[in-house]
N, C-alpha and C positions, 0 to 999 in steps of 0.2 A: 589433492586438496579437496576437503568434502567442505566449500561454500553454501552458505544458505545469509543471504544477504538482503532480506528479506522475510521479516516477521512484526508482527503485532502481539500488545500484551494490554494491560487492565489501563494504560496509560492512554490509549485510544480506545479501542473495539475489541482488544481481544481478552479472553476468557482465565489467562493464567498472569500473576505480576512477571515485572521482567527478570527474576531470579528463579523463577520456575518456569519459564520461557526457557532459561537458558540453562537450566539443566535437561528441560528434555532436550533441548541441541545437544548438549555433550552426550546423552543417552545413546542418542540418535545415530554419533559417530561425525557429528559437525566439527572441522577444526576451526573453520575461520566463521567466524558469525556477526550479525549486524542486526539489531532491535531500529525496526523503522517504525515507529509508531505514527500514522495519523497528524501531520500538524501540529508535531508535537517532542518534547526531546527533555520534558518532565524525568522519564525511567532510564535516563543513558548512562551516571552514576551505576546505580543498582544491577544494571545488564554489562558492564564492564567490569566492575569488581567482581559478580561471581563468576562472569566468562572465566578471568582471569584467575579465578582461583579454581576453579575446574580444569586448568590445561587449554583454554581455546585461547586462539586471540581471535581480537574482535577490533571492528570499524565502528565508531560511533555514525547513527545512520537517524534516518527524517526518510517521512514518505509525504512530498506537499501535493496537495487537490489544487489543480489547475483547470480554467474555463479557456477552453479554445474550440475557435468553430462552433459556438455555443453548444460543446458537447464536455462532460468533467474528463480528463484525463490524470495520472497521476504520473510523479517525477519523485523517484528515490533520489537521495543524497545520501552517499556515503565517504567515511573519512572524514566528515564536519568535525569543527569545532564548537562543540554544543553552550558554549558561553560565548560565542559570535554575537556582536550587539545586532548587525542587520537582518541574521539569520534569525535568533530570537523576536527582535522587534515584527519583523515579517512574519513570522509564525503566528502573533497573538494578532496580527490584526488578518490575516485566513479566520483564526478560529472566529470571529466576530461574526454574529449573523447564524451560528451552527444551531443556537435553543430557538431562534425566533424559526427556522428552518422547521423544527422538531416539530415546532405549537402546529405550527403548518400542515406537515404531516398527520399527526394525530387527527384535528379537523378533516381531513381530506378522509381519513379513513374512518373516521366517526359517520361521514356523510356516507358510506359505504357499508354502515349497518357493524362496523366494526367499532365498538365504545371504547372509550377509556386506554387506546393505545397509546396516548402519550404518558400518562402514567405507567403503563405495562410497560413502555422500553425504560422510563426511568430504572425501573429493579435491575437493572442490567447495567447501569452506567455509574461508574465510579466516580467521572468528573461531568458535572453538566455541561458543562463550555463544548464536551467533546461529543455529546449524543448523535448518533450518526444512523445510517439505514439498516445498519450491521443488528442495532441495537433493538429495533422495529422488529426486523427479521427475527428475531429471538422469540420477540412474542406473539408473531406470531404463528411460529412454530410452538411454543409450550399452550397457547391459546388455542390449538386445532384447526388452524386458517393455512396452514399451507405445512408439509412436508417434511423441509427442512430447510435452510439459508436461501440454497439456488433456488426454490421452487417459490417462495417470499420474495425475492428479487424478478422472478420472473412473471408470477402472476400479478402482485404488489406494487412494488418498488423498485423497479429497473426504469430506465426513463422511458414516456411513452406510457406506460403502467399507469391503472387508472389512481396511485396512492402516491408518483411520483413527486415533487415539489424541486422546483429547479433552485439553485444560488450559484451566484456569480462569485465563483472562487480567484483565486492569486490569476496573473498573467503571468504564459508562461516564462517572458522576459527576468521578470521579478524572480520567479521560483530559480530559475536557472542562474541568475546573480548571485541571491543570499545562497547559495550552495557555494558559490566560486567564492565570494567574498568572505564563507566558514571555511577555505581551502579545501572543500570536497568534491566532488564527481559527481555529475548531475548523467542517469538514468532513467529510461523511459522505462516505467513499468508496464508488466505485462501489456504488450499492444494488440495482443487477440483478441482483447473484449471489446477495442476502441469500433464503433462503428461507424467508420468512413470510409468512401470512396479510394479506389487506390490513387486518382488525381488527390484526395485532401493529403493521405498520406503521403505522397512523396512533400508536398506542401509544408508538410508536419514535420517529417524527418530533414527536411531541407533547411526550417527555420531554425529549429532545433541546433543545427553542426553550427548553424551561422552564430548562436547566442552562445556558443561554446560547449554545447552538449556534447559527451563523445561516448556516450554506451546505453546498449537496450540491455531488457531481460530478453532475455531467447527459452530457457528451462528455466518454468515457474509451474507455481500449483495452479493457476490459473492458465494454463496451456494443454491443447492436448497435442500427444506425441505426434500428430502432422503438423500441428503450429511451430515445433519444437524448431522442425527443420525448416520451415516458409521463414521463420523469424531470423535462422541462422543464416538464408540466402540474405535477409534482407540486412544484417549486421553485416555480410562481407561486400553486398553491392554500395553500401552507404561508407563503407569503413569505420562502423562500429567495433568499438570493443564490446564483450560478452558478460551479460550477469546472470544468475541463478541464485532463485530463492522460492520457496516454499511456498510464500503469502499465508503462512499459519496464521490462527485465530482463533482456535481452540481444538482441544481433542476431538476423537471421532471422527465419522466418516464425510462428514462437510466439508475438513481440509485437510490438506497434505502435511505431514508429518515433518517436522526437522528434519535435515539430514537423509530424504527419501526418494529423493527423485533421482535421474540419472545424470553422469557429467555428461559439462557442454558437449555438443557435438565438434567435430573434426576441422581442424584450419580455422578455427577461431581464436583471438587474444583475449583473455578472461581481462574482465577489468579492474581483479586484485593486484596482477603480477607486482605493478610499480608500487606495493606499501607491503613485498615481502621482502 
């Protein structure tokens, strides 16, 4: 089973709609696939019928922005039901607060000798409600200011970062609900990037199983192959099940491709098995 349970499209932050998302998944060699977009579950229509007329099946999926430990963490939800009233109602009031967010940033990096950044991420953003750091990051890589996405995130707008701008997204309780209450599977994404202590993490993964969470990513684009394996210790000491996804966002060499990375590692439970 080539999963990739984990992608973004024009519906959030990324770069292709969810029909040309999910062809390059099938390209790719993807069978089972999931469009998580951002806060968001606008493109799950669109990324389901052509999954489905390509040969894939697919999980309708959500990627919610969660404030824990005053740090953002994200929680995939897959297998939602994307006309859930609580899982929708929950979604629109995360996205609230995303453009006054953006103004923010723009300012901060205006003050930085950087002008008219809030304008320059606009050309990148297809829904305003959803402008995101993704979106910054663009411009300022076509602007000359940094490299390319990571290297915007790292000099820019990673937190700490002098462009950074904080918001007080969903708690984790809520996110972890409206996924149970759309009958889906609430996952911790990528947790190599989270910077915490390993006391917060166990803290994290502890509260986590207790609000009903029961799977990390372990192989993602945003891991590298030694995290691959710390991740998979840490799914089989917590009794995780296992997810893998790409974190696509657009072509090129910034992110990993559908369908490209390598399967879970060994003595893990994927946490497709129970919707084959």
């Amino acid at each position: 089973m080539n999963a990739d349970l984990h992608c973004h499209s024009t519906v959030s932050d990324g770069q292709l709609a969810p029909a040309a998302v999910a062809r390059l998944a099938q390209s790719g060699g993807v069978t089972l696939w999931s469009l998580t977009d951002h806060d968001e579950i606008g493109g799950q229509r669109e990324a389901r019928e052509t999954a489905e007329a390509l040969g894939m099946r697919y999980l309708c999926g959500v990627e919610i922005s969660v404030t824990w430990a005053s740090r953002t963490v994200h929680i995939v939800g897959l297998h939602v039901d994307p006309d859930c009233s609580a899982l929708v109602e929950g979604l629109a009031r995360t996205r609230d607060g995303r453009a006054a967010r953006a103004v923010a940033i723009g300012e901060r990096l205006g003050e930085l000798g950087i002008p008219d950044a809030y304008e320059g991420a606009l050309r990148y953003v297809s829904n305003p409600d959803l402008i995101s750091r993704t979106h910054f990051a663009r411009f300022l890589v076509e602007s000359g200011r940094a490299q390319n996405t990571q290297d915007a995130f790292s000099r820019w707008l990673g937190e700490g970062k002098p462009g950074y701008v904080a918001h007080r997204w969903a708690k984790l309780a809520d996110a972890v609900a409206w996924i149970k209450a759309a009958g889906g599977e609430a996952v911790i994404a990528h947790p190599g990037r989270y910077h915490y202590t390993p006391l917060q993490f166990d803290t994290f993964f502890g509260e986590f199983i207790d609000l009903g969470g029961k799977a990390i990513e372990v192989v993602t684009g945003s891991h590298t192959p030694d995290q691959y394996a710390e991740y998979a210790a840490v799914a089989r000491r917590f009794g995780f099940e296992a997810s893998r996804g790409s974190d696509f966002h657009a072509p090129g060499p910034d992110f990993t491709a559908p369908g490209s990375l390598p399967p879970l590692p060994a003595n893990l439970k994927p946490v497709w098995e129970r919707w084959l």
